[in-house]
Legacy VTK file of the C-alpha trace (Angstrom):
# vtk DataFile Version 3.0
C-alpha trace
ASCII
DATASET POLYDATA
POINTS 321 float
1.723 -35.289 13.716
5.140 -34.390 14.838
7.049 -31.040 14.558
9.476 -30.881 12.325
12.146 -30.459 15.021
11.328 -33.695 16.747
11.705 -35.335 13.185
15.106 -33.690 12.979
15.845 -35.399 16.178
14.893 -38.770 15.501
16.763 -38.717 12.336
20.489 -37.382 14.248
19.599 -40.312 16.664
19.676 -42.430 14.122
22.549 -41.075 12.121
24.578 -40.606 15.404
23.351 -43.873 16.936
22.921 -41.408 20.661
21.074 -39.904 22.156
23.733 -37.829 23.977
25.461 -37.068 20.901
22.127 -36.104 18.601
21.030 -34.107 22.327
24.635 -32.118 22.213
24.211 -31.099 18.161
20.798 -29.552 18.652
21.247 -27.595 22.284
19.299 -29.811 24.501
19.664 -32.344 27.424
20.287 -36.105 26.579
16.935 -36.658 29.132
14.739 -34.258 27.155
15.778 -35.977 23.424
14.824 -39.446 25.129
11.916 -38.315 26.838
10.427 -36.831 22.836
11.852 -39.815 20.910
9.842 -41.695 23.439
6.675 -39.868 23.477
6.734 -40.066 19.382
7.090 -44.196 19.846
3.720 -43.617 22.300
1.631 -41.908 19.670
2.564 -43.851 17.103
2.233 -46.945 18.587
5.518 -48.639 17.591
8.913 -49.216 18.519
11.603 -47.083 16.870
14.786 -47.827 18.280
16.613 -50.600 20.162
18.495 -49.299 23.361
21.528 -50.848 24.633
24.663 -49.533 26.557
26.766 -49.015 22.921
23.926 -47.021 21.484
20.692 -47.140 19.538
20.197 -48.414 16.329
16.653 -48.734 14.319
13.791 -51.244 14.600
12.290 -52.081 11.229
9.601 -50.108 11.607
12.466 -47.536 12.946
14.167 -47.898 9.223
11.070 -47.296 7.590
10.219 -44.238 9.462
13.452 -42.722 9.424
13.030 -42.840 5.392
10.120 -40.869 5.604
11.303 -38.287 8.167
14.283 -37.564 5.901
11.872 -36.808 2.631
9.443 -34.745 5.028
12.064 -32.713 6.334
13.935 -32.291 2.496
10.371 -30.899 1.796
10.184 -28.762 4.958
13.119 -27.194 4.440
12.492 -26.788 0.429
9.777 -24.638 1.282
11.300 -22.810 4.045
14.460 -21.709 1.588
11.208 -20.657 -1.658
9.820 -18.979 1.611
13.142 -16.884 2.176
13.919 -16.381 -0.954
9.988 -14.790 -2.285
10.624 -12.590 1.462
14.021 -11.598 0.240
13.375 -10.973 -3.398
11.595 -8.007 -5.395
9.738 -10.776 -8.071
6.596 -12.385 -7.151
2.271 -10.749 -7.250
2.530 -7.313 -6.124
-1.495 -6.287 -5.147
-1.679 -2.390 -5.044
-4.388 -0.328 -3.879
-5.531 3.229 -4.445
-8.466 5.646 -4.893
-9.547 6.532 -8.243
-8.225 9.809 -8.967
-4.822 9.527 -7.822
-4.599 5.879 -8.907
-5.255 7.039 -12.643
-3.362 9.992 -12.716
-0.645 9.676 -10.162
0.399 6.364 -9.029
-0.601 4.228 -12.331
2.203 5.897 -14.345
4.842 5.661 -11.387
3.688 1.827 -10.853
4.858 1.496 -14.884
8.434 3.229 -13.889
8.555 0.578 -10.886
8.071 -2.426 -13.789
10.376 -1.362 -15.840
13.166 -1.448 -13.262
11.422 -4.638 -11.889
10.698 -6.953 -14.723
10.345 -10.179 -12.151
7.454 -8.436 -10.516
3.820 -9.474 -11.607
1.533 -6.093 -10.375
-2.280 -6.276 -9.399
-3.393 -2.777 -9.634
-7.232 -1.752 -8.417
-8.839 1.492 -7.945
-11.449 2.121 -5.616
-12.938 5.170 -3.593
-14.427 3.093 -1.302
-12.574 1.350 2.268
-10.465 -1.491 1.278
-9.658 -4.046 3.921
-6.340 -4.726 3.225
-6.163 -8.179 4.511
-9.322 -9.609 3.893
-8.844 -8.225 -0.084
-5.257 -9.748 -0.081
-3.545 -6.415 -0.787
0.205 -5.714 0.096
0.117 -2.023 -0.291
-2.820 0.618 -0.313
-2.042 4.613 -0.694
-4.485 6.253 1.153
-4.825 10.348 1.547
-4.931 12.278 4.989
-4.513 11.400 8.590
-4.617 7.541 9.404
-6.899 5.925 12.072
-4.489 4.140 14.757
-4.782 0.423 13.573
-2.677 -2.657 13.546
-1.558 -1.699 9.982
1.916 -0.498 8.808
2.369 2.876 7.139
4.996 4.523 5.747
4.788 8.520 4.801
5.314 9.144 1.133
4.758 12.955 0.755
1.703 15.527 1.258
-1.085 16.397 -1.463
-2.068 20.239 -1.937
-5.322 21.400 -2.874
-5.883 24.542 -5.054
-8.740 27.157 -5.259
-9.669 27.332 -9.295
-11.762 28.874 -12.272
-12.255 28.856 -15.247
-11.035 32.937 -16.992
-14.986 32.541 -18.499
-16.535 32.243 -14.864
-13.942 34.981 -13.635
-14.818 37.574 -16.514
-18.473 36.959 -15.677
-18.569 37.260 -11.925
-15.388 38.691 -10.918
-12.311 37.699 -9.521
-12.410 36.953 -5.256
-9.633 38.265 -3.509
-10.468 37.101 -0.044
-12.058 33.536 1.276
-14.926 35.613 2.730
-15.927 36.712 -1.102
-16.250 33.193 -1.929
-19.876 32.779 -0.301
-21.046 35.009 -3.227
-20.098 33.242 -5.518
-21.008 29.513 -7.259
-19.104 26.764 -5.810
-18.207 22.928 -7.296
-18.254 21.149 -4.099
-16.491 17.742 -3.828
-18.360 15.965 -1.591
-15.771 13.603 0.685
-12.782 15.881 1.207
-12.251 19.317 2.495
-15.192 19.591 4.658
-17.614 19.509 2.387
-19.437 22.565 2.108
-17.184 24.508 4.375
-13.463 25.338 3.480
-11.039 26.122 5.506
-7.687 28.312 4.686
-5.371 29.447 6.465
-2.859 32.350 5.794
0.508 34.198 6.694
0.971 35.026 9.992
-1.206 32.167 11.592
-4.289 33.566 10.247
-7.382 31.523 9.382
-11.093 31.699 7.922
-13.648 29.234 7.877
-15.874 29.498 4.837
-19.520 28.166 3.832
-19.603 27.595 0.518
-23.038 26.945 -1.933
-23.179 26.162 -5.463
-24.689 24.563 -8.746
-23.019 21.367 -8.258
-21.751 18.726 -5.193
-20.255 15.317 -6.315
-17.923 12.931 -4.850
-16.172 12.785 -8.240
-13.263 15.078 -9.083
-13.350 14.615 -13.100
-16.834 15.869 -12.807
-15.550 18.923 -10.705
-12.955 19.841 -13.258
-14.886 19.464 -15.901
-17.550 21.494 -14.541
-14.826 24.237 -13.740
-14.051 24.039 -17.789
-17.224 24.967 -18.452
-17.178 27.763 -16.364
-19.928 26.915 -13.849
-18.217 28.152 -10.498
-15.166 28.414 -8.348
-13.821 24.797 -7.760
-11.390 23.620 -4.752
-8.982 20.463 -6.277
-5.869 18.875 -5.683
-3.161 20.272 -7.778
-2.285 17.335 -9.388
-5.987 16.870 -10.912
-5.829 20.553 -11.678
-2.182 21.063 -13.027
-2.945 20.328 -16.518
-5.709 22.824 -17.140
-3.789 25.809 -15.241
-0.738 24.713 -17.123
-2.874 25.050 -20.288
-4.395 28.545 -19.456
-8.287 26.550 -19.248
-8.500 27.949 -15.244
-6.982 30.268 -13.181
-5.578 29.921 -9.691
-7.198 31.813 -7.098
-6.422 33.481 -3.332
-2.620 32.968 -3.371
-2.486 34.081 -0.030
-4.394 31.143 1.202
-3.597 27.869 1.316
-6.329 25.156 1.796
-4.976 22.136 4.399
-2.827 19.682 2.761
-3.363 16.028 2.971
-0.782 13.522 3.986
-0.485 11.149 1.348
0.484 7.436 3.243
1.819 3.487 2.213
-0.029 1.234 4.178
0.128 -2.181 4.572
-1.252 -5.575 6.263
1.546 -5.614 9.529
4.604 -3.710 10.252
6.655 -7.007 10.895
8.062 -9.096 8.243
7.506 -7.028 5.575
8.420 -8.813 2.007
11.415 -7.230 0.211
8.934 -6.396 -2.883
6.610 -4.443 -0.577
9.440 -2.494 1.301
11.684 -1.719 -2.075
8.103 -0.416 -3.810
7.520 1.912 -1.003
11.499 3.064 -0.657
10.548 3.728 -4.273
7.676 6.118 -4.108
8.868 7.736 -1.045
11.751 9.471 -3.590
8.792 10.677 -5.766
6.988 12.896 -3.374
9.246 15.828 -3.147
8.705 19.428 -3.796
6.012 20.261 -6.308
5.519 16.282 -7.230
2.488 17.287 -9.376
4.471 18.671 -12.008
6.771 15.630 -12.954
6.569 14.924 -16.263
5.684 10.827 -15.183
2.080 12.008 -14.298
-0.576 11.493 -16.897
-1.116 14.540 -18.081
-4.175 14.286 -20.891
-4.534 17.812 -22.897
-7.336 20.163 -22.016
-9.497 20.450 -25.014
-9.752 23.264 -26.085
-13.333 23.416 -27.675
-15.009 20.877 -26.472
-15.436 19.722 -22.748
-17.825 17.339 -22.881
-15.645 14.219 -22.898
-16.207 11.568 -20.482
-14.837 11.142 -17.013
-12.053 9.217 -17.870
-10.700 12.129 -20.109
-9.146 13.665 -17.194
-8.510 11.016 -13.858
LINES 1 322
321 0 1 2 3 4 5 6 7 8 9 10 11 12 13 14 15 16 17 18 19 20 21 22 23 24 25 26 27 28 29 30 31 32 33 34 35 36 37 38 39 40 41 42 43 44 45 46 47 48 49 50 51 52 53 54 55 56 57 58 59 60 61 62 63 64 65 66 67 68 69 70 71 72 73 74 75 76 77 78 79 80 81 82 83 84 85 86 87 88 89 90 91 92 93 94 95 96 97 98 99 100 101 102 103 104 105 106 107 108 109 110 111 112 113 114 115 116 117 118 119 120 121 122 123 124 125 126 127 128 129 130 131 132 133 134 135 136 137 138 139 140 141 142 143 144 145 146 147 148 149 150 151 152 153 154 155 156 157 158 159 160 161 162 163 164 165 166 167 168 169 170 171 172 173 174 175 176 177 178 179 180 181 182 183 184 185 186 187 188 189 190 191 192 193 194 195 196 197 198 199 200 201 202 203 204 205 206 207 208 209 210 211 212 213 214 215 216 217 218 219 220 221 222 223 224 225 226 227 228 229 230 231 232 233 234 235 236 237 238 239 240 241 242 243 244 245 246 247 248 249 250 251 252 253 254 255 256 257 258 259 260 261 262 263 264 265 266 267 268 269 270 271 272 273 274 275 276 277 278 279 280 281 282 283 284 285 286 287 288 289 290 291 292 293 294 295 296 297 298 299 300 301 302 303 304 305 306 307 308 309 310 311 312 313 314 315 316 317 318 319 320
């Protein structure tokens, strides 16, 4: 099959009835047009054109072809302009990515805000704590916390997550308050099992100081609604992202802890499948979020923000992320 382009050629040889002419139009040499237009009568087994020194003009088989050339091309070139215009355009599937947590309580409510102002934008939202591979999933954009491996993908950074030493006023009345990171290895810790080094955190303080702390308690899970709740209930001393935690300090249900010490912050990062050609949809939803992340994000009043109970804290996970 031919490229388009050497379709295009045989049809301005026809129209222009040269070669030199149809040559001059699209930027090459009169030799080269001849030497395709010839090559395409070769594979195809036919004559196209009749020579002669006052031009070219079609065989019947020429004719023929050139009809079909011209509706190939229309259709080419119909697809080329939807192609631009989806690249060029916020409307379309938008396929978005996150982990569980934040996806729920953070970027579902903000990915509602992005409709709104979007209404020709159909949005694929999933949630997952596991990898996603990006391409082989289909997905235009994943938000993904902490540092990013090098990789072939496009990122863009969108803002940085704190995390937030916690209890509930029960646990504290009953054990005591800690007032330095090395207190906290006497006391019962909720240990999330995937972030913040597991069983050891790390904080750092004013004046470049640092501690390193190994932390045991009742309770490890990779699930942070099952960490808050089990800070509600007063079990132990819990380390969470603010935003997860906002709602319950907010409410009174725990207490912030060691605000001398910070725990690291994770980056929070757009990804997505290559840096070049990036559709308009993708790049305007990212420009988007990136105005979102600013200085103490977790308390904007877009977040879902379910009430604590106040009684009873044995809802289900999906009471709180």
């Amino acid at each position: 099959m031919e490229s388009i382009q050497t379709l295009r050629l045989f049809l301005r040889v026809v129209d222009r009835g040269s070669f030199s002419k149809a040559a001059a139009e699209i930027g090459i040499g009169q030799p080269a047009a001849t030497k395709q237009v010839r090559r395409m009568e070769t594979q195809l087994g036919a004559r196209l054109l009749y020579r002669s020194t006052h031009g070219v003009t079609p065989t019947e088989i020429g004719w023929l072809y050139y009809e079909k050339c011209k509706l190939i091309t229309h259709h080419a070139e119909e697809a080329a302009s939807v192609a631009a215009l989806l690249q060029t355009q916020v409307q379309g599937s938008l396929r978005i990515s996150s982990s569980v947590a934040f996806g729920r309580r953070v970027l579902a409510p903000l990915v509602m805000q992005f409709m709104r102002l979007n209404p020709g934008l159909q949005i694929d939202l999933s949630f997952d704590d596991r990898y996603v591979n990006l391409v082989e999933q289909g997905i235009d954009v994943a938000i993904r916390m902490g540092r990013l491996a090098d990789s072939t993908l496009g990122s863009r950074h969108l803002g940085l997550n704190p995390w937030t030493v916690v209890a509930a006023p029960r646990y504290l009345h009953e054990h005591s308050t800690p007032t330095s990171p090395d207190e906290l290895s006497a006391h019962s810790a909720l240990i999330y099992s995937t972030v913040q080094g597991d069983a050891r955190w790390h904080f750092s303080g004013g004046e470049g100081a640092s501690k390193s702390v190994a932390v045991r308690g009742p309770l490890r899970s990779n699930s942070l609604s099952t960490l808050l709740q089990a800070a509600l209930e007063g079990l132990g001393i819990a380390a969470l992202p603010r935003y997860v935690a906002q709602a319950a300090l907010a409410e009174g249900k725990l207490s912030p802890l060691l605000d001398a010490w910070q725990l690291p912050q994770q980056e929070i990062h757009a990804v997505y499948p290559s840096p070049r050609l990036v559709p308009a949809k993708v790049t305007r939803f990212i420009e988007w979020l990136q105005g979102q992340f600013g200085a103490d994000w977790w308390n904007s009043a877009h977040l879902d923000r379910p009430s604590i109970p106040k009684h009873d804290h044995t809802h289900s996970e999906n009471k709180f992320l």
